[in-house]
MARFI-326528 format. One record per residue (C-alpha): x, y, z; residue number from 1. Coordinates in nm, 4 decimals. Each point is the difference from the previous one (the first is absolute). Layout:
<r x="X" y="Y" z="Z" seq="NUM"/>
...
This chain:
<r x="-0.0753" y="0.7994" z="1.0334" seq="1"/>
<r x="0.2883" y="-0.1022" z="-0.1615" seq="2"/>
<r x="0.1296" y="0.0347" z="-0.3617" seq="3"/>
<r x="0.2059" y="-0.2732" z="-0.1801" seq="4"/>
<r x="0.0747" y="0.0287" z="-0.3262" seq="5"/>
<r x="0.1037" y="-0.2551" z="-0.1731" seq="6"/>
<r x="0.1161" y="-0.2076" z="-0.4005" seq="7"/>
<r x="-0.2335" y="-0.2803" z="-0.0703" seq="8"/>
<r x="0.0697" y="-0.3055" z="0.0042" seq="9"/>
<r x="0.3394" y="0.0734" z="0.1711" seq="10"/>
<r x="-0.1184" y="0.2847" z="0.1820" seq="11"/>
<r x="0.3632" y="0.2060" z="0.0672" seq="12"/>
<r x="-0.0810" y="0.2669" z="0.2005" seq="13"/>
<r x="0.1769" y="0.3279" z="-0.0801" seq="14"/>
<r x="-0.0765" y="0.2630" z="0.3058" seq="15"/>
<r x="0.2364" y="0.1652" z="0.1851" seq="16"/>
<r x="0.1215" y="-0.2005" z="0.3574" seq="17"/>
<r x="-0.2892" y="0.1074" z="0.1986" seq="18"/>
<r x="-0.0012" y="-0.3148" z="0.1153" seq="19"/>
<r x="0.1530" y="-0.3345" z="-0.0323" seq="20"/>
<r x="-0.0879" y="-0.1822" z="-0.3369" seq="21"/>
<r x="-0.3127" y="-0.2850" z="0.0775" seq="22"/>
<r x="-0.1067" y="-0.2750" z="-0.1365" seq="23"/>
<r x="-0.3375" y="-0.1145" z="-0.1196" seq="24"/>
<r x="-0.0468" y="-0.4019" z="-0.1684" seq="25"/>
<r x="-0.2812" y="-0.0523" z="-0.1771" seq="26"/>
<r x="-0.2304" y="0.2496" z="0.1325" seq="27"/>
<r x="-0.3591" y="0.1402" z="-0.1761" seq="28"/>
<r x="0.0235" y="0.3081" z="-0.1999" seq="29"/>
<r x="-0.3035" y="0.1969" z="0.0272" seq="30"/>
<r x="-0.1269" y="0.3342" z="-0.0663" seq="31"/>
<r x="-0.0679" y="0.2642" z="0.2665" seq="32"/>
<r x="-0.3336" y="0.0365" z="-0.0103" seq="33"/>
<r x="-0.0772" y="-0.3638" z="0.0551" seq="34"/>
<r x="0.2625" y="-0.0592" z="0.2620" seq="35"/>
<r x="-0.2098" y="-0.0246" z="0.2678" seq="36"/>
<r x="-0.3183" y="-0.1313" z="-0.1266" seq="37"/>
<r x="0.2558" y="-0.3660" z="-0.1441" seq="38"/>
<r x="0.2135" y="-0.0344" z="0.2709" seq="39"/>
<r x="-0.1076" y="-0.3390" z="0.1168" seq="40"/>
<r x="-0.0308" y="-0.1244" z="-0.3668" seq="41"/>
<r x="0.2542" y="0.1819" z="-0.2047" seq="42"/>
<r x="0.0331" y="-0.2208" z="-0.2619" seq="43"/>
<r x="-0.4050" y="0.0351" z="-0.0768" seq="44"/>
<r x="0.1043" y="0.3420" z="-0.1064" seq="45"/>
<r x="-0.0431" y="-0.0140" z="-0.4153" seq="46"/>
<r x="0.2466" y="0.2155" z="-0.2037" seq="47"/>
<r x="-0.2999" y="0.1509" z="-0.1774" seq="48"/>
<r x="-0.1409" y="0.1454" z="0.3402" seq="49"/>
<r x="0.4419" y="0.1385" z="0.0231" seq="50"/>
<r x="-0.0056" y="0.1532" z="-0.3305" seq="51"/>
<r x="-0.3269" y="0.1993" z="0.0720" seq="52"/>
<r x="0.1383" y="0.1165" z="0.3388" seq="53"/>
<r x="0.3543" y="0.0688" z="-0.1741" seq="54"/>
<r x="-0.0522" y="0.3607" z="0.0815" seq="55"/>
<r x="0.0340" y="-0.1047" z="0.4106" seq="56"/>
<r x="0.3058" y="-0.1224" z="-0.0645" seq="57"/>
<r x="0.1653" y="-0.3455" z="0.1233" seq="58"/>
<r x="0.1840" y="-0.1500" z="0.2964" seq="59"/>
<r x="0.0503" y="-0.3506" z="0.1258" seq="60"/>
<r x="-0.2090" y="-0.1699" z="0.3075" seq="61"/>
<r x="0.2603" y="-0.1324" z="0.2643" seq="62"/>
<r x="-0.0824" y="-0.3413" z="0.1832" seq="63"/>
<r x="-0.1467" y="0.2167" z="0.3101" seq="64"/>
<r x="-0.2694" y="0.1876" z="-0.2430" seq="65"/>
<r x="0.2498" y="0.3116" z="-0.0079" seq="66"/>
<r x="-0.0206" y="0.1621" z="-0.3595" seq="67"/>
<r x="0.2861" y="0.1976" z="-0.1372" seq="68"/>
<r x="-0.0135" y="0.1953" z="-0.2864" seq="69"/>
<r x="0.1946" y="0.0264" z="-0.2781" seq="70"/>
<r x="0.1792" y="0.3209" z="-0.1120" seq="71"/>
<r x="-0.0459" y="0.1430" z="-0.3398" seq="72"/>
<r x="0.2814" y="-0.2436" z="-0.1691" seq="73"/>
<r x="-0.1695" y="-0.2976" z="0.1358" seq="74"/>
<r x="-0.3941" y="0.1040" z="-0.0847" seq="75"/>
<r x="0.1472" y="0.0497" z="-0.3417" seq="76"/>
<r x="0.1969" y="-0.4313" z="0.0069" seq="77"/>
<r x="-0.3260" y="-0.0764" z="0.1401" seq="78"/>
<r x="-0.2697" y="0.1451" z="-0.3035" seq="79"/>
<r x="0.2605" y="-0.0989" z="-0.2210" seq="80"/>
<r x="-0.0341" y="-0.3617" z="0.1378" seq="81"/>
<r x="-0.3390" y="-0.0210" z="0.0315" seq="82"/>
<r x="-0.0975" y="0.1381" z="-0.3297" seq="83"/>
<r x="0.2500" y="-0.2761" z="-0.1782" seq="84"/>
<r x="-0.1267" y="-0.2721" z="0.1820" seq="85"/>
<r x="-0.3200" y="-0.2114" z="-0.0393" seq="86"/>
<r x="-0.0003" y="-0.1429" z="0.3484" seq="87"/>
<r x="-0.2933" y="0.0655" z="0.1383" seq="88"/>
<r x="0.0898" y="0.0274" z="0.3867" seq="89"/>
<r x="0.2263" y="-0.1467" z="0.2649" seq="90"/>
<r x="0.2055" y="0.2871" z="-0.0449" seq="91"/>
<r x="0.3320" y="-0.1055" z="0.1700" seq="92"/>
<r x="0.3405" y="0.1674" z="0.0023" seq="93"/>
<r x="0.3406" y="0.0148" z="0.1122" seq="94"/>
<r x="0.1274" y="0.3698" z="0.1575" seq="95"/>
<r x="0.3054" y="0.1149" z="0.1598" seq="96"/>
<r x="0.0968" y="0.3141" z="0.0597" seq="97"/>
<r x="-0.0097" y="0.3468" z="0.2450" seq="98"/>
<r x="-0.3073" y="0.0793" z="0.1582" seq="99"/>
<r x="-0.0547" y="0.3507" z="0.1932" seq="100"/>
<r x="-0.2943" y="0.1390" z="0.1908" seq="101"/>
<r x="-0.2338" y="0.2417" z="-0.1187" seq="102"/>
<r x="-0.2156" y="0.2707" z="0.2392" seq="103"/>
């Protein structure tokens, strides 16, 4: 799996050159434990079901149903976000950054 972290909306990334920085345009935010069970309808994925799994953490679905999770900094933009918001789903951001693999 790998970890991105990430500064919502902009989503800098801030790790150290593992790898090259990457770009991700509009992709779903979700939270870990529902990655797999939304990937073919992301956007059906409510922010009320995200705050209850907020514990799981967060990452971003890529266009090929890969899901990347967000490092500490980035769960934190992400509650942060969520919690302010009333938007109800279609959870959609922008993310650029560093990603590295985890064992």
């Amino acid at each position: 799996m790998r970890k991105v972290c990430c500064f919502v909306p902009l989503g800098l990334l801030l790790l150290p050159g593992i790898a090259a920085a990457e770009t991700f345009k509009g992709v779903p935010v979700v939270d870990s434990n529902c990655s797999k069970k939304v990937g073919d309808a992301p956007d059906n994925h409510t922010r009320e079901c995200a705050l209850k799994c907020e514990a799981s953490g967060y990452g971003l679905l890529t266009g090929d149903n890969q899901f990347l999770k967000f490092d500490s900094i980035g769960n934190k933009e992400i509650v942060g976000a969520l919690k302010a918001s009333a938007k109800k789903d279609h959870w959609r951001v922008d993310v650029t950054g560093r990603s590295r693999v985890t064992p």
